[in-house]
C-alpha positions as CSV (number, residue, x, y, z in Angstrom):
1,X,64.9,40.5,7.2
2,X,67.8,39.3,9.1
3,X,69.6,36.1,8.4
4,X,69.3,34.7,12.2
5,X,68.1,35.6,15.4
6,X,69.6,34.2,18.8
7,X,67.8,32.7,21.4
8,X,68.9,33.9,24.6
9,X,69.3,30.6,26.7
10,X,72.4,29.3,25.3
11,X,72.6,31.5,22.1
12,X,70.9,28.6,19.9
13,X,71.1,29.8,16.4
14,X,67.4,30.0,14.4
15,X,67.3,30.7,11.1
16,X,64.4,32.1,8.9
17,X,63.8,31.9,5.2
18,X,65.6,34.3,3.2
19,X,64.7,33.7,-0.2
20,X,62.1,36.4,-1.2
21,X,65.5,38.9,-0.8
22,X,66.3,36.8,-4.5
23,X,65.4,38.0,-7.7
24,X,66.2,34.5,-9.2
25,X,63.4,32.5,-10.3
26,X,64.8,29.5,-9.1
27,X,65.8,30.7,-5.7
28,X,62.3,32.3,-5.2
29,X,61.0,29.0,-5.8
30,X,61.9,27.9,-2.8
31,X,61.2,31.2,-0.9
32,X,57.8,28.6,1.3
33,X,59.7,26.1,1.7
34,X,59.8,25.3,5.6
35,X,63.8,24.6,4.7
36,X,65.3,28.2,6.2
37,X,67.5,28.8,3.1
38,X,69.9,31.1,3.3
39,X,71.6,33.2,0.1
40,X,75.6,32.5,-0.4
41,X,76.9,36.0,1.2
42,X,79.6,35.9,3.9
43,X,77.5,37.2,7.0
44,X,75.8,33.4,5.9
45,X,79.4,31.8,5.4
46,X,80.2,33.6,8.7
47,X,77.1,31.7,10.6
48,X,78.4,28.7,9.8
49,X,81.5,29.2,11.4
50,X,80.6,30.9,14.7
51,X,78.1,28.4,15.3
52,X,80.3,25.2,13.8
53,X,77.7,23.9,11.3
54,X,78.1,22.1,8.1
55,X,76.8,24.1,4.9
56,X,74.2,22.1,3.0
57,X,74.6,23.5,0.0
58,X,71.8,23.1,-3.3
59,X,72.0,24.2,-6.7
60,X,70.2,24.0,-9.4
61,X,67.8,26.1,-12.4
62,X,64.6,26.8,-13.1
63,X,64.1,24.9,-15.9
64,X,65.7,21.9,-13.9
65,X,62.8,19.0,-14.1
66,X,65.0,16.9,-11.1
67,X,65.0,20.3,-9.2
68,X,61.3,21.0,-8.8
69,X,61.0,17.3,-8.2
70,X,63.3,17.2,-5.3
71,X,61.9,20.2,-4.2
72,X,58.6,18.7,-3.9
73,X,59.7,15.8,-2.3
74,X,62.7,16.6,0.3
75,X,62.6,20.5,0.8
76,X,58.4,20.6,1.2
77,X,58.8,17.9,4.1
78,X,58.8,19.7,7.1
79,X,60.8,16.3,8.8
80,X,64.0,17.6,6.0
81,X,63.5,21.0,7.1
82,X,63.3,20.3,11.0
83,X,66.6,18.4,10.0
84,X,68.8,21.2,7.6
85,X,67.7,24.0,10.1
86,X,68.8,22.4,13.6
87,X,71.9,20.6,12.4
88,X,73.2,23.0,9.7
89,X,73.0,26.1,7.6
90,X,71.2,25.4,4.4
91,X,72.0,28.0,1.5
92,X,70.2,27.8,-2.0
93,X,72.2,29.0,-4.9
94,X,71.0,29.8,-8.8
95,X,73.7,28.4,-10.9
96,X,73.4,30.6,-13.6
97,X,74.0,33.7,-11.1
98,X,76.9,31.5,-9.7
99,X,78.7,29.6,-11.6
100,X,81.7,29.7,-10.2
101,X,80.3,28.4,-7.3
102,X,78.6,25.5,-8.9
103,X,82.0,24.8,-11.2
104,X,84.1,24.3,-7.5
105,X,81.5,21.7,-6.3
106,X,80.5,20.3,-9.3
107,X,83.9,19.0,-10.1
108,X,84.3,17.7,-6.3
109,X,80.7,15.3,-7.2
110,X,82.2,14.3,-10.4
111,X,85.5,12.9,-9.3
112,X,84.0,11.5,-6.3
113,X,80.9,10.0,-7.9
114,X,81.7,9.8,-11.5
115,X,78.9,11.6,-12.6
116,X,77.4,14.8,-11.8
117,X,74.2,16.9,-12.9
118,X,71.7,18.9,-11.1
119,X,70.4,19.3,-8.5
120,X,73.9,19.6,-7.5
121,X,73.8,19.2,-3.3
122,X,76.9,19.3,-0.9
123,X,77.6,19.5,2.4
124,X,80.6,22.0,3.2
125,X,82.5,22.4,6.2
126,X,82.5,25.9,7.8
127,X,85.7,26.6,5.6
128,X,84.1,25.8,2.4
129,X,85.6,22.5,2.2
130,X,83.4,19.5,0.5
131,X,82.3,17.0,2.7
132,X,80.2,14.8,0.9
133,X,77.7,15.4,-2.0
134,X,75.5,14.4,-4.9
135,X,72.9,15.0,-7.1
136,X,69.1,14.3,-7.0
137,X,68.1,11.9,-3.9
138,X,64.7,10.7,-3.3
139,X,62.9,12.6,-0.5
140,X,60.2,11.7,1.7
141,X,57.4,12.1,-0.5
142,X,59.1,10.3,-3.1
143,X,57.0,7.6,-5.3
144,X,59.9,5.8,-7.6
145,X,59.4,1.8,-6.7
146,X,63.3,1.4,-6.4
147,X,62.9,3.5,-3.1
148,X,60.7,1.7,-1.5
149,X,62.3,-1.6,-2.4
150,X,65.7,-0.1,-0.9
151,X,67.3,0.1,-3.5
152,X,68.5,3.8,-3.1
153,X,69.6,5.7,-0.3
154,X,67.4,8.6,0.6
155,X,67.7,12.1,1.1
156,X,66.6,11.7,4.5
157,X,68.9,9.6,5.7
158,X,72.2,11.2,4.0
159,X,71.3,13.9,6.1
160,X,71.0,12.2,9.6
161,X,74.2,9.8,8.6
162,X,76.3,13.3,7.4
163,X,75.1,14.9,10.9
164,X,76.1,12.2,12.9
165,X,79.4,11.9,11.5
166,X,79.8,15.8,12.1
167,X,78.9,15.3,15.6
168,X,80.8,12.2,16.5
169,X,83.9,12.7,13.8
170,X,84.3,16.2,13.6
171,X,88.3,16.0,13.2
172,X,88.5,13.0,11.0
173,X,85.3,14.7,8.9
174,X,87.9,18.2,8.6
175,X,90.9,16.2,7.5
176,X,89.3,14.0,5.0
177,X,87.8,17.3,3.6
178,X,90.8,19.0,3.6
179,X,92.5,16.1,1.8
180,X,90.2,15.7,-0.7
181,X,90.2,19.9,-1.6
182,X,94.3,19.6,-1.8
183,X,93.6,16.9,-4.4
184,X,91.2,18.7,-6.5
185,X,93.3,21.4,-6.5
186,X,96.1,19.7,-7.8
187,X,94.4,18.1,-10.5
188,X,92.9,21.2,-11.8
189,X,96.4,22.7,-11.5
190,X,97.4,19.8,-14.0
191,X,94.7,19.7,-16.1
192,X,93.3,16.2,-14.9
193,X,90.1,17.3,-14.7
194,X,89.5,18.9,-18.0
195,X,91.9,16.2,-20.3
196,X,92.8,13.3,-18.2
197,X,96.4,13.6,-18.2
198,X,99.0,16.9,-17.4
199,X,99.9,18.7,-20.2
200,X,103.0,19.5,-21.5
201,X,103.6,23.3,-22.5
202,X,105.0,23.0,-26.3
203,X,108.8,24.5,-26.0
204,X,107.6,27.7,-28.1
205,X,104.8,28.5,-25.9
206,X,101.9,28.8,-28.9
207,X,100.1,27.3,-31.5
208,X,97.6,24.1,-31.5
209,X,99.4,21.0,-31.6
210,X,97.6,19.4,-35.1
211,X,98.4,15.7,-33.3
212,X,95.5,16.6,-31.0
213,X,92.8,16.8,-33.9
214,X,93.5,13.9,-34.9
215,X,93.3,12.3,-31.4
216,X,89.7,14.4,-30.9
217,X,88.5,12.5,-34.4
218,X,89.2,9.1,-33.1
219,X,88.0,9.9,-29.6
220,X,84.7,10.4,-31.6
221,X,84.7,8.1,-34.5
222,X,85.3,5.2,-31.6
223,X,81.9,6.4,-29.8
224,X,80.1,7.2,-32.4
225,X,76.3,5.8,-32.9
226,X,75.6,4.7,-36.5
227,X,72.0,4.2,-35.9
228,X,71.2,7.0,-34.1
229,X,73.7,9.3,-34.4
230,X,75.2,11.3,-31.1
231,X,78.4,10.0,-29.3
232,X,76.9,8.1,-26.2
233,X,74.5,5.8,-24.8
234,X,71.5,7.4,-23.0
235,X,71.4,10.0,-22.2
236,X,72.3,12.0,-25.0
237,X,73.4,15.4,-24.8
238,X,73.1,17.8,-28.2
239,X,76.8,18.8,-27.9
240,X,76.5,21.5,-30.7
241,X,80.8,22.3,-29.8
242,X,81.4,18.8,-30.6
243,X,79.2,18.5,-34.1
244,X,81.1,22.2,-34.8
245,X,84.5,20.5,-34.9
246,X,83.5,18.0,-36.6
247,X,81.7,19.8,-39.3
248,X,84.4,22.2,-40.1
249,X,87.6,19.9,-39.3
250,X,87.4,19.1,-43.4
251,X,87.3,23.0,-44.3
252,X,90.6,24.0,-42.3
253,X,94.0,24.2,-44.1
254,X,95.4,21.4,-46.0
255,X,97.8,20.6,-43.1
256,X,94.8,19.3,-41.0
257,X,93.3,17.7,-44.3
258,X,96.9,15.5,-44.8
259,X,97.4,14.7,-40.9
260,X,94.1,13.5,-40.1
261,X,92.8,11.7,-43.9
262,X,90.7,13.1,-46.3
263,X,88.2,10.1,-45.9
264,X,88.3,11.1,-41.8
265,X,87.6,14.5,-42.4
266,X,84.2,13.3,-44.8
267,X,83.6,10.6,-42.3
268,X,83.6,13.5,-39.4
269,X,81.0,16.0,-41.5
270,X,79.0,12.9,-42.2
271,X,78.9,11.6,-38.3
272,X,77.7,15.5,-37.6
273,X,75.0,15.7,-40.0
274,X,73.6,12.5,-39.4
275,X,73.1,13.5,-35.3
276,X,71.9,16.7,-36.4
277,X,69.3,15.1,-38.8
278,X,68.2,12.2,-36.0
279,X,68.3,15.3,-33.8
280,X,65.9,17.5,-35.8
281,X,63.5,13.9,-36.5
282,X,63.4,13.3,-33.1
283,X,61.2,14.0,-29.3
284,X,64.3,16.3,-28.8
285,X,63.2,18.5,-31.3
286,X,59.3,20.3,-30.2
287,X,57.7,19.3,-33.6
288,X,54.8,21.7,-33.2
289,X,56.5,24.4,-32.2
290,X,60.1,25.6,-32.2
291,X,63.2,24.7,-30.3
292,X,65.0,22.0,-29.2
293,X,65.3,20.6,-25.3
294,X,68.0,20.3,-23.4
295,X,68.6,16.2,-23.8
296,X,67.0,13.3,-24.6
297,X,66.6,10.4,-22.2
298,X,67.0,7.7,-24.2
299,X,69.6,6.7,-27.2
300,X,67.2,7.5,-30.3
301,X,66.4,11.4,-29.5
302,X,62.8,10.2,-29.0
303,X,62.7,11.4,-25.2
304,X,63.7,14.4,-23.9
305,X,63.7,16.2,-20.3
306,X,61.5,18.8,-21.7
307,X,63.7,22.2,-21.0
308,X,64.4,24.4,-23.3
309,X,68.0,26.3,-22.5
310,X,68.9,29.7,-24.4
311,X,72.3,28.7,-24.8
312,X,71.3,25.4,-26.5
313,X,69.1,27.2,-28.8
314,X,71.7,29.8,-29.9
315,X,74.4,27.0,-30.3
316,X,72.2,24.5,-32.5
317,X,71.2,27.5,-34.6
318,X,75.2,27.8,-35.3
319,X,76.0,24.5,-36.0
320,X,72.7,24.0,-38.0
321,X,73.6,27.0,-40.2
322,X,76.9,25.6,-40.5
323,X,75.3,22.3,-41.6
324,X,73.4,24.0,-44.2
325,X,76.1,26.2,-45.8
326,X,78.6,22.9,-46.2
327,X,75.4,20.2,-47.3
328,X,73.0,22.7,-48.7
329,X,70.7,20.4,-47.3
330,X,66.6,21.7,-47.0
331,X,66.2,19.8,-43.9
332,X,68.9,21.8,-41.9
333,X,68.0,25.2,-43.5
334,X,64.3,24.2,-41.9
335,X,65.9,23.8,-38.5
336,X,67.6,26.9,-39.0
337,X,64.5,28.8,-40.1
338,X,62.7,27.6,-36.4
339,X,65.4,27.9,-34.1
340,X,66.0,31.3,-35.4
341,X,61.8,31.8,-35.3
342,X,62.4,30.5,-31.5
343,X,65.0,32.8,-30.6
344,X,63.3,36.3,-32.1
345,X,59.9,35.1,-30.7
346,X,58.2,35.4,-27.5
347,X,58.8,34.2,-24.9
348,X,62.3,33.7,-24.7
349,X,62.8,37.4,-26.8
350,X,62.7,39.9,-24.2
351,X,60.6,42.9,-24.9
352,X,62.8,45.4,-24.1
353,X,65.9,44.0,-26.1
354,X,68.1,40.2,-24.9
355,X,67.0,37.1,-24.7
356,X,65.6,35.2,-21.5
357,X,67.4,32.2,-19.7
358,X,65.4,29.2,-20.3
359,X,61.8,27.6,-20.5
360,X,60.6,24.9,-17.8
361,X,60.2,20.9,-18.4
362,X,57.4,21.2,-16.1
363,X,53.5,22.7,-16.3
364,X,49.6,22.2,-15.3
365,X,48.0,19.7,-18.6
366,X,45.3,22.4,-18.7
367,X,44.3,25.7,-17.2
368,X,42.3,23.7,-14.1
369,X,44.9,21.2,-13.3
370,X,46.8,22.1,-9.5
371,X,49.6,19.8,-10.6
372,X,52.7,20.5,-12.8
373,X,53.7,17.2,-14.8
374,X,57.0,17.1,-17.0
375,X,56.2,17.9,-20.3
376,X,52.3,18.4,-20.3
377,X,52.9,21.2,-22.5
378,X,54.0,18.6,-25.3
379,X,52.9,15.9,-25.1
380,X,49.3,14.3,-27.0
381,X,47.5,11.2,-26.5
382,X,45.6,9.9,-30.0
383,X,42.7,11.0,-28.5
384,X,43.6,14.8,-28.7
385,X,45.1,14.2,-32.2
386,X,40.8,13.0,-33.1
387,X,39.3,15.9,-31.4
388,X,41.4,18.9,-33.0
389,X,42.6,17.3,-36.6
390,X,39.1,14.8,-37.3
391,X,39.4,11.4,-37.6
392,X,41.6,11.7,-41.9
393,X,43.9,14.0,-40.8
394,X,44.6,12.7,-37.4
395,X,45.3,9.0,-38.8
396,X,47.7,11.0,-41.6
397,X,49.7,13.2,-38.6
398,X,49.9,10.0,-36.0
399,X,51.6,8.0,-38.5
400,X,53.8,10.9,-39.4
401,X,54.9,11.5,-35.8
402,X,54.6,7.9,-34.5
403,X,51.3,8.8,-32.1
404,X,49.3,5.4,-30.8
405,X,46.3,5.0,-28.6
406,X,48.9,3.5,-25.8
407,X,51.5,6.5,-26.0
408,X,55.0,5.5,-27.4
409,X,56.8,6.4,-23.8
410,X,58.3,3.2,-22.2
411,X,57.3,2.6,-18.3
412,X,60.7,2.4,-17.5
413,X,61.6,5.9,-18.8
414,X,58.5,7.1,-16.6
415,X,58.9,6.8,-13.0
416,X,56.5,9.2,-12.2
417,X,53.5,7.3,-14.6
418,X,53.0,10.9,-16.2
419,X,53.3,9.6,-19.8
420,X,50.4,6.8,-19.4
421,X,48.7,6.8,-23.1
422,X,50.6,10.1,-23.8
423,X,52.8,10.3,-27.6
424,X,56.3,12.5,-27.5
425,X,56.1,13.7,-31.2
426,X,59.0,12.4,-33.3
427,X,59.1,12.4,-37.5
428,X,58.5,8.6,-38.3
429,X,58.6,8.8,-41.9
430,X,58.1,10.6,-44.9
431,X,55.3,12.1,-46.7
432,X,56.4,10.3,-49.8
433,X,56.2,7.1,-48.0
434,X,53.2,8.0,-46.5
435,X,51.6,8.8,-49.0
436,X,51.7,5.1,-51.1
437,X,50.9,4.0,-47.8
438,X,47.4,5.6,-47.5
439,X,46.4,6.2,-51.6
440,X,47.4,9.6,-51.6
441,X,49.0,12.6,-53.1
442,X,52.4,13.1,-51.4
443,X,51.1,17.1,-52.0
444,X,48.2,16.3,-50.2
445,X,50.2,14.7,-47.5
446,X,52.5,18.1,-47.1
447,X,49.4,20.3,-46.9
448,X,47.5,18.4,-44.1
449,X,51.1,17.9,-42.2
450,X,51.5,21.1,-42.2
451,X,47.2,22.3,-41.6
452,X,47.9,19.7,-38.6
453,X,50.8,21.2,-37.1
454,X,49.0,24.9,-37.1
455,X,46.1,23.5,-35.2
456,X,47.7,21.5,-32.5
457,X,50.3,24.5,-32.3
458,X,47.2,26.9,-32.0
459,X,45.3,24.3,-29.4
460,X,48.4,24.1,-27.3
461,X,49.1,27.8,-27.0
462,X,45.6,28.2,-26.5
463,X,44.3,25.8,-24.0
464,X,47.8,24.4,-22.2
465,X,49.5,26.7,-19.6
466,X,52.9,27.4,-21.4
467,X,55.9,26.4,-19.2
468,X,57.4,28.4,-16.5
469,X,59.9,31.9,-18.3
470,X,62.8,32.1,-16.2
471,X,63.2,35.6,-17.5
472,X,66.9,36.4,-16.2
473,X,69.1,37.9,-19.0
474,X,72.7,36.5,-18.8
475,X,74.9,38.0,-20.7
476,X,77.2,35.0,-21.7
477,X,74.1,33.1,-23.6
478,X,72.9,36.3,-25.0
479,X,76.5,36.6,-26.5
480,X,75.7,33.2,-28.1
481,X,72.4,34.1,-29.3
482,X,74.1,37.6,-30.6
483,X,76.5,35.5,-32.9
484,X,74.1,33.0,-33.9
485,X,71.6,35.5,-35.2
486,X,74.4,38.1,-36.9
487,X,75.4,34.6,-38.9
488,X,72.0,33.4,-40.0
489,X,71.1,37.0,-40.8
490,X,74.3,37.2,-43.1
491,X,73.7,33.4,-44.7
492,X,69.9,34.2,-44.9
493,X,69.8,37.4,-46.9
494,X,69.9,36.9,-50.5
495,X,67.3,34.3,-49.8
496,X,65.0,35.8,-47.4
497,X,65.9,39.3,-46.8
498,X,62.8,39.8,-44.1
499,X,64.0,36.9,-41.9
500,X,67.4,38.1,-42.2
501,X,66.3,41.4,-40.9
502,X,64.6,40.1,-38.4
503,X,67.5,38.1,-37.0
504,X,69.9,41.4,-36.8
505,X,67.3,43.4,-35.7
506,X,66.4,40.8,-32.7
507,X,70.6,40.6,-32.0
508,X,71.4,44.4,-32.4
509,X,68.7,45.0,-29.7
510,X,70.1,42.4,-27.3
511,X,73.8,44.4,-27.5
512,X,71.6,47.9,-26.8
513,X,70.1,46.3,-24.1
514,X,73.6,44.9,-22.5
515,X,75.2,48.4,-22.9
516,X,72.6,50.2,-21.4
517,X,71.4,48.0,-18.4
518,X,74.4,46.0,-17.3
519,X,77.9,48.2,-18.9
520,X,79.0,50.6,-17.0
521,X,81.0,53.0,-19.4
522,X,82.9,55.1,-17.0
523,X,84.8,51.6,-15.1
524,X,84.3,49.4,-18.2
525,X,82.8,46.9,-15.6
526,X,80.7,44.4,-16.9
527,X,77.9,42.6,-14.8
528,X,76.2,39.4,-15.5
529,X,72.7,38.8,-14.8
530,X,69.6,41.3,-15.2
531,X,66.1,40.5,-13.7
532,X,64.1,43.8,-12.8
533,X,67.4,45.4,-12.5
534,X,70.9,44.6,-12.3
535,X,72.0,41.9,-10.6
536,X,75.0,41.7,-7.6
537,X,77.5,39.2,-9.9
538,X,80.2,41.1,-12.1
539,X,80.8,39.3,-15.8
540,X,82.9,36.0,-15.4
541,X,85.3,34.7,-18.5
542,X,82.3,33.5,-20.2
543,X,80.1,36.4,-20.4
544,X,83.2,38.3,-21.8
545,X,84.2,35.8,-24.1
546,X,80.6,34.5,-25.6
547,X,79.8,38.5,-25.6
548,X,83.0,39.5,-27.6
549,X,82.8,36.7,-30.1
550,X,79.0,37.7,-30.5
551,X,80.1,41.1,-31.5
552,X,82.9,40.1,-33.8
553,X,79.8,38.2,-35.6
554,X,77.6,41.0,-35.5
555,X,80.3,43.0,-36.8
556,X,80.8,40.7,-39.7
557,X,77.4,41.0,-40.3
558,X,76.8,44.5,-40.6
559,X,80.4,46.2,-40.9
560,X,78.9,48.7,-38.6
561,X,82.4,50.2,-36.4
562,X,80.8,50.2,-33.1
563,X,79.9,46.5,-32.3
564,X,83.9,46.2,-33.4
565,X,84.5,49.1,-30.7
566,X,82.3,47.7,-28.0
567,X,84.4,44.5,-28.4
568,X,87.6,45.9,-28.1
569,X,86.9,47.9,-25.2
570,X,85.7,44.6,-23.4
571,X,88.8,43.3,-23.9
C-alpha cells in the first residue's frame, strides 16, 4: 500500500492508514483507527515537507493503560481524525522499536512541561523540530468530570489551536522551534538534562569522583518515605537502579565506607529493604500470581497501573536477590522465588527461547464482556472471594489482603468508576496476628492462605481473559533478564538445585535465541527487536550494554568460554 495518493485538482495530499505494514503490537493497534497513521520512514518525513505539514507525532506501548485510553477516546473519533489527516501528517511510533526517537522528544516535553510519560504526542515541524507537545489529553469521548467542568484542555482543541497557529504563524512557529531545538541541544551537550548542572572533566580524565556518592545518599536520605518506603510522593516508581546503590553502597571498599559514614551506609541498606518489603506487601506486587507492575498510583504501593514490563521484572529480581544475599531475609528470597517463577513461565517466556516485552494493564472482566477495564484481570470484589474460597476461608484471606464489601480503591484514584466495590490485593497483616485475631492456629492460617491463593490463581486463569502479550523480543531487556536469571541460578543452587536449573536453562535459551535470530556472525551486526522475524532497527547502546553485562553474569554462572566469547565479540 502506498503512503499517499494525489488528487489531481490541485495535488491535495490524502493519506491512508498504514499500520497493518507494522509488526508492532502497539502500532497495529491502531491499524482501524480512521486517524491515517503513517510509520516514521523518510518517504513519510519527506511528505511532510513537500506538502508543508506539521508532524503529529504519538508514542507509546502496548502495555500503556493511558495509551489505549486515549486511543479510545481521540484517535476512534472520526472529528480527530478528519482533523490530523487534512491539517497534518500523523505518524505512530512503538517506543520500544524507537527509542531513540522517543528519547529526542521526550526530553523536549520534559523541559518544557516538567513532566513527561506516555503517551508521548508532539507536533514537529517538517524539519523535525518540536513544536509543541504533551502527554495524555482527554479526547472527545472522554468521561473524567474535570473535562467537562473545563478544567483541562482537550485533545481536540490543541489540535485546531496548533493548526491555526501553523497557518497564520508559520515563521514565528519555525523560529520558536528552532530556538527551542538549539537549547536542548546545548543542554544535552552540558549534561543539564541528565544532572542539572555541567560537569567538569576531572584533570586525569578517569575514575568516579567518591564526593558524588555521598551527594547520591543525601539526595535520597532527604526524600526518603519512612512510612512507606520509596523516594517520592505518588506516584511511585520501583526504581530497582536506585535500591541497587543503595543496597551495595555499604559493601564497596573502605574508602566509600569512611567518606560517606558507616551509620549512612546501614541507613542506605535499611531505606532499600524497607521499599522493597512495602513493595512486595503491596497492590504493586500481583499477590495471586507473580510479578510486579510497573508503578503504583498512590504513595503506599496499594495501587498500581496494572502493566507488567520485562525489564522491571528482570531488574526487581536483581535487586531482590541482592536483598536476600546481604539480609538473608525469607521474605525477599520469596520475592525472588516468583519473579524468577514469572520470568521462566508462560507467558512472558517465549517458546522458542527470550523473553517477551510486556503484559497489558487492560482486559475483558470475563470471557463475554466487549469492554477492556484496567486491571479486571486482578482485581476481586468480597463477593468473588465467597463464591470460590466459602464463606471461613474467604473472611481468613480478606482480612489478610485487606478485601471489603465496598472495594478498598478511593474514587478519586478512579476516574473511569472501574474499581466500584472492586479490592486491589495488598498483605494487611500477618498470619500470626491473624490468627489471635480469629481463635486459630497460625499453621492453620498458612495453609488456608496459601489453599486460597491456588484457587483464586486457578479461577482467574481459568475464567478471566489474561491481559494482552506484547510478544516482541528486545534484546536490551532480555540482556536484563539473562543476568538476573544467571545470578539467581548461581545464589539458588546449593538450596534448590531444580530452580537453579531452571533459571540457566530459561537464560541460556534466551542467548541461543539472540544469536540465532537477530546476530549476524559474518558483519557482527546486532539488531534489536524480533516479532515473526527480524525487525528493521539495528541494536542501540542499550541492547549492547544490557546484553554484554547479561553475558558476563551468565558467564560467572556457568564458567562456560563461549558466553565470555559472544561478549567480547559484541564489543
Amino acid at each position: 500500500m502506498g503512503s499517499a495518493t494525489e488528487i489531481a485538482n490541485g495535488g491535495e495530499l490524502q493519506l491512508q492508514n498504514r499500520l497493518s505494514e507494522s509488526r508492532s503490537p502497539y502500532v497495529r493497534g491502531h491499524m482501524d483507527n480512521p486517524v491515517a497513521w503513517q510509520m516514521w520512514t523518510p518517504e513519510t518525513l519527506a511528505l511532510a515537507k513537500k506538502y508543508n505539514r506539521l508532524l503529529f507525532v504519538s508514542i507509546g506501548y502496548a502495555a500503556c493503560h493511558w495509551c489505549h485510553v486515549m486511543e479510545r477516546e481521540s484517535f476512534a473519533s472520526p472529528e480527530i481524525a478528519r482533523l490530523l489527516n487534512t491539517s497534518f501528517v500523523p505518524i505512530k511510533i512503538d517506543r520500544e522499536e524507537r527509542p531513540d526517537i522517543d528519547a529526542i522528544y521526550m526530553n523536549y516535553v520534559q523541559a518544557t512541561t516538567g513532566g513527561g510519560g506516555w503517551p508521548l504526542n508532539v507536533f514537529l515541524t517538517p524539519d523535525l523540530e518540536p513544536v509543541f507537545g504533551g502527554t495524555y489529553w482527554p479526547g472527545p469521548n472522554h468521561s473524567m468530570t474535570a473535562v467537562h467542568m473545563g478544567e483541562t484542555v482537550g485533545f481536540l482543541e490543541i489540535i485546531e489551536k496548533v493548526r491555526d497557529v501553523w497557518t497564520m504563524q508559520e515563521g514565528r512557529c519555525r523560529e520558536s522551534a528552532k530556538e527551542i531545538t538549539r537549547q536542548l541541544k546545548e543542554f544535552a551537550e552540558e549534561g543539564m538534562l541528565s544532572h542539572g548542572r555541567p560537569t567538569e572533566a576531572k584533570e586525569d580524565g578517569g575514575g568516579l569522583e567518591l564526593e558524588l556518592l555521598e551527594e547520591a545518599y543525601q539526595h535520597f536520605e532527604g526524600r526518603y518515605d519512612e512510612v512507606n518506603g520509596g523516594f517520592s510522593r505518588a506516584p511511585k516508581f520501583p526504581t530497582p537502579v536506585n535500591l541497587e546503590f543503595l543496597l551495595r553502597l555499604g559493601q564497596w571498599p573502605g574508602a566509600v565506607k569512611d567518606l560517606v559514614g558507616e551509620e549512612e551506609c546501614t541507613m542506605a541498606a535499611s531505606m532499600a529493604t524497607h521499599t522493597l518489603r512495602k513493595m512486595a506487601r503491596g497492590g504493586i506486587r500481583d499477590q495471586i500470581g507473580y510479578g510486579f507492575a510497573r508503578y503504583s498510583v498512590t504513595k503506599d504501593w496499594s495501587l498500581p497501573h496494572f502493566e507488567k514490563m520485562l525489564y522491571d521484572q528482570a531488574q526487581l529480581l536483581s535487586v531482590y536477590l541482592d536483598a536476600f544475599l546481604i539480609t538473608h531475609d525469607p521474605e525477599m528470597l520469596g520475592a525472588v522465588y516468583d519473579l524468577a517463577t514469572y520470568l521462566t513461565s508462560a507467558p512472558i517466556a517465549a517458546p522458542t527461547g527470550g523473553f517477551f516485552s510486556s503484559e497489558d494493564a487492560d482486559s475483558y472482566p470475563t470471557r463475554s464482556d466487549t469492554e477492556k477495564r484496567e486491571g479486571a484481570y486482578y482485581v476481586w470484589t468480597l463477593k468473588d472471594f465467597h463464591s470460590i474460597l466459602g464463606d471461613r476461608d474467604a473472611d481468613v484471606c480478606a482480612r489478610f489482603y485487606g478485601v471489603t464489601a465496598d472495594g478498598n480503591v478511593d474514587s478519586s484514584n478512579d476516574p473511569h468508576d472501574e474499581f466500584i466495590s472492586q479490592n486491589v490485593l495488598s498483605i494487611q497483616t500477618t498470619p500470626g496476628i491473624l490468627a489471635k485475631e480469629l481463635g486459630l492456629a497460625e499453621d492453620k492460617v498458612v495453609t488456608i492462605l496459601k489453599a486460597g491463593r491456588t484457587k483464586l490463581r486457578d479461577h482467574r486463569e481459568t475464567h478471566r481473559p489474561r491481559p494482552a502479550l506484547d510478544d516482541k523480543i528486545v534484546v536490551a531487556w532480555n540482556g536484563l533478564a539473562i543476568g538476573a536469571l544467571a545470578r539467581t541460578s548461581a545464589a539458588l543452587e546449593d538450596i534448590d538445585p531444580a530452580k537453579a536449573h531452571e533459571c540457566l536453562a530459561a537464560a541460556e535459551k534466551a542467548v541461543a535465541f539472540i544469536q540465532r535470530e537477530l546476530f549476524d556472525e559474518s558483519s557482527g551486526q546486532l539488531w534489536r527487536v524480533y516479532r515473526q522475524g527480524r525487525g528493521d532497527a539495528p541494536a542501540f547502546a542499550d541492547d549492547y550494554a544490557f546484553l554484554i553485562h547479561g553475558l558476563l553474569d551468565l558467564y560467572d554462572a556457568t564458567g562456560h568460554d563461549q558466553h565470555l566469547q559472544f561478549a567480547h565479540t559484541l564489543q
